[in-house]
N, C-alpha and C positions, 0 to 999 in steps of 0.2 A: 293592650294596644291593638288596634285595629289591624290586620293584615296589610289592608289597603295605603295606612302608613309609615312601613317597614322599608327603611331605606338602611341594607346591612348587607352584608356578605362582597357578593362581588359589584353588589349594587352600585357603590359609590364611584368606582372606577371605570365602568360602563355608561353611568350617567354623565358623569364629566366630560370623558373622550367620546362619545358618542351622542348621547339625549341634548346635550347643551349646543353642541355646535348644531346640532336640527334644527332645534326650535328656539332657543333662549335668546341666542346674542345677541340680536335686536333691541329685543324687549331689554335686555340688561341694561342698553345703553337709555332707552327709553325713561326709562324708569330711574336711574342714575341720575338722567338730566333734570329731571324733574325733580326731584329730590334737592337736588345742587343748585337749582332756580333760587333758594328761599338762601341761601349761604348757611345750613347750619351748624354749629359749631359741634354739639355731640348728637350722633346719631345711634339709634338702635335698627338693627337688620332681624327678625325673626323669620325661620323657615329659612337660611340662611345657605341651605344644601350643601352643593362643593366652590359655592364663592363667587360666582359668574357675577353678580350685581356688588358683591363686596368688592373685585378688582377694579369694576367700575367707580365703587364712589372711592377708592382709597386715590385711581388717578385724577376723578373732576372736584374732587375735594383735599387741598391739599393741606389745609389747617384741621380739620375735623379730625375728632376722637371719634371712632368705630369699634361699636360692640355687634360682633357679628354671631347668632346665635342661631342653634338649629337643636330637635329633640335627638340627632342621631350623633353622637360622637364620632361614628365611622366616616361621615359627611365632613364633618368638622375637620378630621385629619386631614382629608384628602384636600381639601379648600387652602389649609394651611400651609401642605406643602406645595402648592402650585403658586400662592402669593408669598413674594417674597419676603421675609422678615422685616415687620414694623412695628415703632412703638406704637404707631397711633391706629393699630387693631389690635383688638380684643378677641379670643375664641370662649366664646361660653356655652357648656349643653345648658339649654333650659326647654323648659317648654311656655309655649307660646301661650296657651291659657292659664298659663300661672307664673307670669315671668317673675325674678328673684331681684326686683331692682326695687331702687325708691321712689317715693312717689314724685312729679315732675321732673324728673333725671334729665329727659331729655327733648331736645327742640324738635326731633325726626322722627320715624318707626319709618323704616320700610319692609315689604315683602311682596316677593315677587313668587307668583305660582306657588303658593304655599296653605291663602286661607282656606281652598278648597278641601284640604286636608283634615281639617279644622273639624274634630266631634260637636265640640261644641265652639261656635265661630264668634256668637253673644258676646260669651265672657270671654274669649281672645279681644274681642273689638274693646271691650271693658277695660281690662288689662292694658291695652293699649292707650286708651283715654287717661289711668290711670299714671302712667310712666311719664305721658309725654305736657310742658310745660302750656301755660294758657297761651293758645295760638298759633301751638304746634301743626304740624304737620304729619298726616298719615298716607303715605303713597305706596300703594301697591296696583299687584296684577293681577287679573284671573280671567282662565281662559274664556273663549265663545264657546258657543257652539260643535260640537263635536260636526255637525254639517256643514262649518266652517272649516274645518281643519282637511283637509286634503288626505294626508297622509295619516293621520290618525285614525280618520273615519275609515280608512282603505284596509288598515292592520283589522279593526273592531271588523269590519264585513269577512274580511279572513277569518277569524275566529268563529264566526258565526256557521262556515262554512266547515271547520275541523271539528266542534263541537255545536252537533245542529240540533242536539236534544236541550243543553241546556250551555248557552256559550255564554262567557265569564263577562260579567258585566261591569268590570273594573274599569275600562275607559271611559265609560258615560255615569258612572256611579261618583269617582272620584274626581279625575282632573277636568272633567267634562261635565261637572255638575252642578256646576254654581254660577250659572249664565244670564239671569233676570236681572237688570239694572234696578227696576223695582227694587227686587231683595234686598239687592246689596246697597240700595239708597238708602232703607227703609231699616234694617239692623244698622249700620254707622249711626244715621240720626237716634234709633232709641239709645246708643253706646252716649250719646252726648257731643257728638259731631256736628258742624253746620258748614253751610259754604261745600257739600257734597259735589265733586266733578266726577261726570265719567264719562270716557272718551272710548269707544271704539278703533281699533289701532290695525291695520293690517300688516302684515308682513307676507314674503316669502321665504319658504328654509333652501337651506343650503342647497345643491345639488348634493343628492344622494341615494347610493345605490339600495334597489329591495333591501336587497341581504342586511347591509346596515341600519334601514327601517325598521326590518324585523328585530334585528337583535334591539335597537334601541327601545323597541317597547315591550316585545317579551321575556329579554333578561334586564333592562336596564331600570325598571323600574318596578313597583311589588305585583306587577301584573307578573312577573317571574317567582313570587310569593303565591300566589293563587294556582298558577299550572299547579305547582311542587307538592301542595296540596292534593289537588285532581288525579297525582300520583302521573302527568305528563310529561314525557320527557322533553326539556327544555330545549335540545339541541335539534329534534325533531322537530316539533314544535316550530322554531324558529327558519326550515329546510321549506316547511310545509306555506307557511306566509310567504317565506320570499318569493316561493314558484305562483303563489295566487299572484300576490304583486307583481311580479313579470311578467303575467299574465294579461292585468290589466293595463301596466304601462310600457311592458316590452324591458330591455335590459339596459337602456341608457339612464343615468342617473337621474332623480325623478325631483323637480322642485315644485313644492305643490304653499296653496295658499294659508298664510297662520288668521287668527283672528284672536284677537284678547281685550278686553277691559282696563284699562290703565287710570286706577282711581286717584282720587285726591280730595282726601276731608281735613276740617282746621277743628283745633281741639277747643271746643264751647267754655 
């Protein structure tokens, strides 16, 4: 497995109380609604993380079976314990390019910030075609532009700045790299998708300080895999952006601009 998607250690608890309330809730609820547009009865979540769009459809979806699935277990607990106990969720590890289900199981897939992750995204989209019933629905996220994103492009310029021989190119490699509507029109159609939407969607994140910036992208996500590697120490590391960050925005809490993709394909 890829470094880039290692989501373990203290990762899952960092991203929840931190990374989620930055950038996601929006898009959670975004993505939720859209979803719940179509009413349908069982739905599949992959890339699933620590639950932010699962809490969402379990409250706009009040009949719906949810199978909420991610490759990380550690993810999964953490999702689990934050939604309160129901029958009508499911925690499954699976992975997303090989999911463990039957074939048309279900009316839904969603996934939010997740296909970018994705080695191979093809046979994810396959996979997906495969699960979901004639006429299903497939709705997900994925980010813009890393020149879109405010705050992410601010941490990536800090890095550049801490390592200026050879700075880690995990923001625009991974969560920042799958931005061509083209593409992503263009693989769903070959998966067997038609009726492809994609909408451009902007948000602002929360107000929030450097300090919680930094952490939220140098430990909260495997960009805290890559330092550890580099043999940097993460707690530095994180001292070192904040003060860039303060730099650039001074010390009051910073709400900077989101930009994401919020697609929607019907299963051919």
């Amino acid at each position: 497995m890829s470094t880039d998607s290692v989501f373990a250690g203290t990762i899952p608890e960092l991203y929840d109380t931190v990374v989620v309330p930055l950038m996601f809730l929006d898009y959670a609820e975004d993505v939720a609604a859209e979803v719940a547009s179509a009413a349908p009865h069982d739905v599949l979540e992959t890339a699933a993380g620590t639950g932010v769009v699962t809490r969402a459809l379990h409250r706009l979806l009040p009949s719906a079976r949810i199978t909420a699935t991610d490759l990380s277990p550690a993810m999964l607990e953490r999702a689990a314990a934050v939604l309160p106990p129901s029958d009508r969720v499911r925690w499954t590890s699976a992975d997303a390019q090989d999911l463990p289900f039957d074939d048309a199981a279900f009316d839904a897939v969603v996934c939010q910030f997740g296909v970018m992750f994705f080695p191979d995204r093809p046979g994810a989209y396959g996979q997906v075609r495969r699960v979901l019933r004639p006429g299903g629905r497939h709705v997900m996220a994925a980010w813009g532009r890393i020149e879109d994103h405010e705050a992410s492009l601010a941490v990536d310029d800090a890095l550049r700045v801490i390592f200026p021989d050879d700075p880690p190119q995990f923001l625009r490699r991974s969560p920042f790299g799958y931005t061509d509507p083209a593409v992503i029109r263009g693989e769903l159609e070959d998966a067997g998708f038609s009726d492809v939407r994609i909408r451009s969607v902007t948000h602002h994140s929360r107000p929030t300080s450097a300090r919680d910036i930094a952490i939220a992208h140098c430990q909260g996500t495997p960009l805290a895999h890559i330092l550890a590697e580099r043999h940097a120490d993460a707690a530095r590391t994180t001292a070192e952006v904040t003060r860039l960050l303060e730099e650039r925005w001074g010390t009051q809490p910073h709400s900077g601009r989101l930009s994401a993709h919020v697609v929607t394909a019907v299963a051919a």
